[in-house]
N, C-alpha and C positions, 0 to 999 in steps of 0.2 A: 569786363563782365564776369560777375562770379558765376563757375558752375555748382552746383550744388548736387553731388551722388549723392545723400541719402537723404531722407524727413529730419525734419527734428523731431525726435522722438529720444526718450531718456531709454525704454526698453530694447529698443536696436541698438544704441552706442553705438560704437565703430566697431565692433564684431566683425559685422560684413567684410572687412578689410581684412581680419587676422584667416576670415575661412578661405581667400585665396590661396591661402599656400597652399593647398591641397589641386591647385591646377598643374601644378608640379607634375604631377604625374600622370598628365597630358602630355607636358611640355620634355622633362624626361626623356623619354625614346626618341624623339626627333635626333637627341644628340647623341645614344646611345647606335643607333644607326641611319644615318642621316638619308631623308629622302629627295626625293629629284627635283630641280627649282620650282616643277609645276605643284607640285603636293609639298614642297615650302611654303609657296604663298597659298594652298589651300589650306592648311593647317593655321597660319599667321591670319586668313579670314575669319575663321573658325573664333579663334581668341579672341578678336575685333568684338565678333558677334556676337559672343556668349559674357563678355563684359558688358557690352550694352545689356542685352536682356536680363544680368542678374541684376543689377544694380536698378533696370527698371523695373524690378520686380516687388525691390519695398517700395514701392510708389501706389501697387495697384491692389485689387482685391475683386472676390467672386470670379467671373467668367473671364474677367481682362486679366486675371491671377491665370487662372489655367491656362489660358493661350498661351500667356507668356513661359509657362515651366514645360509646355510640352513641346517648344521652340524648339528650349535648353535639351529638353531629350531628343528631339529630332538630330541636335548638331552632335549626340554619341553615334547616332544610327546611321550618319553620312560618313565621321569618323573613323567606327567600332573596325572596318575591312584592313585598315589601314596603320593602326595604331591601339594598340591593347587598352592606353591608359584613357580610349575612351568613356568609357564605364565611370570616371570620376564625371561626365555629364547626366550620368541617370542617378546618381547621387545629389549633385545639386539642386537640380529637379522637382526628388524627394522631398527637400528639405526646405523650399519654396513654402511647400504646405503649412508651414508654420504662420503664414499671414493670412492665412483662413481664420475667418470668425467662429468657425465650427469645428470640431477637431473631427468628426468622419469626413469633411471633405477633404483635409489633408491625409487621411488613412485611404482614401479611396484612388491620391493622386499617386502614392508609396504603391499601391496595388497595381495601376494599370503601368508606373516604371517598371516593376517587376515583369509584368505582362510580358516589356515590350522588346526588356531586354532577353527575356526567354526567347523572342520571338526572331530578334536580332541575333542571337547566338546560332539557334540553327540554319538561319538562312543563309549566314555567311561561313557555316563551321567555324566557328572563333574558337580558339584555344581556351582552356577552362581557367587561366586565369583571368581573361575576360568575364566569361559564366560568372565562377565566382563571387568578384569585384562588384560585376551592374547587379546583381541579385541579392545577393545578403548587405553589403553594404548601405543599400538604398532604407534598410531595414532597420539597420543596426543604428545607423545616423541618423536615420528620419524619422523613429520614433521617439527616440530624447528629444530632439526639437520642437515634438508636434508636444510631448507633454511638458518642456520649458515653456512655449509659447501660453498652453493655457494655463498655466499657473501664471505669467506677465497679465494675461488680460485679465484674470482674478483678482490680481491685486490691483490694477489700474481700477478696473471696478469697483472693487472695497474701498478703496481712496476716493474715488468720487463721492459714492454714495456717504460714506464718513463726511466730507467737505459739506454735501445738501444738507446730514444731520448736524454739522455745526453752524451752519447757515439758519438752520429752522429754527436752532435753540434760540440765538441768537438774535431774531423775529422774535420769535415768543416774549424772551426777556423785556425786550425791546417796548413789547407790546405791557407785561406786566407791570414796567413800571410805571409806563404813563396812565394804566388804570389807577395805579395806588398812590400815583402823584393828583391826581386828577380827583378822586377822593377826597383827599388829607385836603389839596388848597380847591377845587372848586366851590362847595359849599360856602367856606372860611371867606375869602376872598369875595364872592358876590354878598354878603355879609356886612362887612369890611368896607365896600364900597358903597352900601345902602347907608348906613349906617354915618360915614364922611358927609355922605349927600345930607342926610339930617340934620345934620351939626351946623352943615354951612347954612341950614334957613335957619336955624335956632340961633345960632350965637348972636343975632341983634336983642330979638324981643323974647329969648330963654338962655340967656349966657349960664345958669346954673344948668340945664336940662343939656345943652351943649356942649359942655363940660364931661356929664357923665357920659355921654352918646361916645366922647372922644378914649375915657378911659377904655369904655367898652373895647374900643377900635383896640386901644393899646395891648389891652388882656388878649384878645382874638391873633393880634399880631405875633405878642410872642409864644402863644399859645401852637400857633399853628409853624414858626420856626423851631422849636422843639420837635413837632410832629413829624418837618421833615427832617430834622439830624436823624432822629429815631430810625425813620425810614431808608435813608442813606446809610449809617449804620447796622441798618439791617440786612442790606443788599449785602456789603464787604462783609459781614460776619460770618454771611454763607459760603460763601468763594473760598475758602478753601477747602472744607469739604464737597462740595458741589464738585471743585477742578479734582477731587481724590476719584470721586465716585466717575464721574467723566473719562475718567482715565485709566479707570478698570474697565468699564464698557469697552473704551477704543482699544484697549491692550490684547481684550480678549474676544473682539470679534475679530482681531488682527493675527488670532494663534499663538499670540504670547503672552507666554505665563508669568503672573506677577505674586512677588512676594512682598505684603507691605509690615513697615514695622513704625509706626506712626504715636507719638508719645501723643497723649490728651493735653495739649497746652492753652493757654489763653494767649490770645495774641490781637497787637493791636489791629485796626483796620489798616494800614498803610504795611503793616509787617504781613499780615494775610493779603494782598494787593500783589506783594513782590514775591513769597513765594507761591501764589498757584498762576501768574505768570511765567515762572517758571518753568515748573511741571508742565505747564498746557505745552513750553516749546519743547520739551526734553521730549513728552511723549510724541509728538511731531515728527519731530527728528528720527526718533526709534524706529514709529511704523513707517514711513518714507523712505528711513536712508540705512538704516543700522542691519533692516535683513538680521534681527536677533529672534531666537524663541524666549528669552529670561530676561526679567526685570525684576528691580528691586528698589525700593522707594521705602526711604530710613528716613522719621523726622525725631531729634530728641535735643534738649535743651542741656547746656552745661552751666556754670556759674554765671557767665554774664553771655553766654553766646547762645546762640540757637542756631541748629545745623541740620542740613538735609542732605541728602545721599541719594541721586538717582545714578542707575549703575544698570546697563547692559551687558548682552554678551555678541554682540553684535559685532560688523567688521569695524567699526572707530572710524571718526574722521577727522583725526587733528590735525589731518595736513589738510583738510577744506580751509578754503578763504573764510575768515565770518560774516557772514549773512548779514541782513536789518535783523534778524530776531535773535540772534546771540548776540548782536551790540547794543540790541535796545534792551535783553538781559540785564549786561555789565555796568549798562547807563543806570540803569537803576537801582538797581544793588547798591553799588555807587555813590548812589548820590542817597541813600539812607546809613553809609558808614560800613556795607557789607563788604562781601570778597567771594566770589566766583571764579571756581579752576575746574576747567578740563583735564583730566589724567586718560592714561591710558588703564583697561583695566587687563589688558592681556587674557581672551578678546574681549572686545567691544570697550566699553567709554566710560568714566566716571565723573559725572558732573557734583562739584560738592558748592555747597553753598552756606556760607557761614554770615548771618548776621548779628549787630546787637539786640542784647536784652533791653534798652535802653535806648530807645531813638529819641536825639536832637533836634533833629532835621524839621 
């Protein structure tokens, strides 16, 4: 049976594991001067205890949040008599707060540790580096947390609500095409089929009037498959500027500033297809993974090639495994004659993409 310490959750990572080393100095003075077998195994319950409650502490939120971190401060205050390095328990405590949905309730949990280890200090005259430690530090650590945390649920936020606004687009599209497909062949078609239906009473006793009923069919037929290439190639024609403009929205409700330099080119529908495919993954990847403020998105054409340049400053992932959306990328590219490279840009990432002027395919 697996146990499982943390959520899944991409904002916690395994952090939780690196902030135990600061139990150290709990654990420290026991062997700096060692105490009696009976406050051995009090001290070793102590660490029992306060590993279970942190680790259940990403589990919980609200009221079951608080109980559990004012545990973790109780076990400095059983501690604090006996061991200076208890005050590293009024710190983790602190810093609990950070799985509050609200960030005064984590400044309110910071306040009453402070409280308690003032409280705790005079009661047992504790030496001032006990003071010290349970009071400023609980401060000093547990306010970067509480302001790392809300920026994690800001952007978790932004990324949702971004995901509903590519979902809604998406629906709408969805929805306008089958209005203007629905246009083009509804009318044509019920037409079409009135019209077959005529022909088949006519062609005994009006094989002339039958005749022309079917040209009619014919005219209407190809008339209305024209109508939709038009249509179809209306849709692709937009898609690359649509995925440009799309991508200034999400860049810059994301904080990041983009710089575009985009040549005016004609491009066919399958060449506009592969690269605002593209882009839609590049900028994906940016706001989700890359943590950049700067983008820069170059389209410009050379003698037989056409090239595009999306380029962060972001932390880079070219050691990530690839994905389905960078392989479905390369597949593509691919399979029209291009060439797709990941660089590094020292920081962040340089996706360059070079197709022909000239598709085969």
């Amino acid at each position: 049976m697996r146990i499982q310490l943390l959520p899944d959750n991409p904002e916690i990572g395994k952090s939780p594991y690196f902030w135990l080393i600061y139990l150290g100095y709990f654990i420290v003075p026991l062997f700096i001067r060692p105490p009696t077998l009976y406050k051995s195994c009090i001290a070793i319950a102590i660490v029992v205890v306060f590993l279970a409650l942190n680790f259940r502490g990403y589990w919980l939120t609200g009221a079951a949040l608080w109980r559990n971190a004012l545990m973790i401060t109780a076990l400095g205050v059983i501690a604090a008599p006996s061991n200076f390095g208890a005050s590293v328990f009024f710190v983790y405590s602190a810093c609990s707060g950070g799985g509050f949905g609200r960030t005064r309730e984590g400044i309110a949990l910071i306040a009453v540790n402070v409280m308690l280890a003032i409280l705790t200090t005079f009661t047992f005259h504790l030496r001032i580096d006990f003071w010290l430690s349970a009071i400023i530090f609980p401060i000093v650590v547990g306010g970067p947390v509480l302001y790392f945390s809300e920026i994690g649920r800001a952007r978790s936020h932004l990324l949702r609500k971004q995901e509903e606004v590519e979902h809604m687009t998406k629906i709408a599209e969805r929805e306008r095409i089958a209005r203007d497909l629905h246009d083009v062949l509804g009318h044509t078609l019920s037409m079409i089929t009135l019209k077959s239906e005529l022909a088949q009473k006519l062609i005994r006793r009006d094989p002339t009037a039958a005749e022309r009923e079917m040209h009619e069919v014919e005219v209407a037929a190809r008339e209305t498959l024209q109508q939709v290439r038009e249509a179809i190639t209306g849709y692709r024609s937009t898609g690359w500027i649509f995925e440009l403009a799309q991508a200034q929205k999400i860049l810059s409700t994301s904080g990041v500033a983009l710089d575009v330099d985009v040549e005016p080119l004609s491009l066919s529908p399958q060449m506009e297809n592969v690269l605002s495919l593209v882009l839609r993954e590049a900028v994906t990847n940016i706001v989700r993974h890359a943590h950049a403020s700067r983008c820069r998105i170059m389209l410009h054409q050379g003698q037989d090639t056409i090239y595009l340049n999306i380029e962060d400053n972001g932390v880079g992932v070219l050691a990530a495994p690839a994905g389905n959306g960078l392989k479905g990328m390369r597949e593509r590219v691919e399979f029209i004659g291009g060439k797709l490279s990941l660089l590094s840009a020292q920081p962040g990432l340089r996706i360059t993409l070079s197709l022909p002027r000239q598709i085969t395919t």
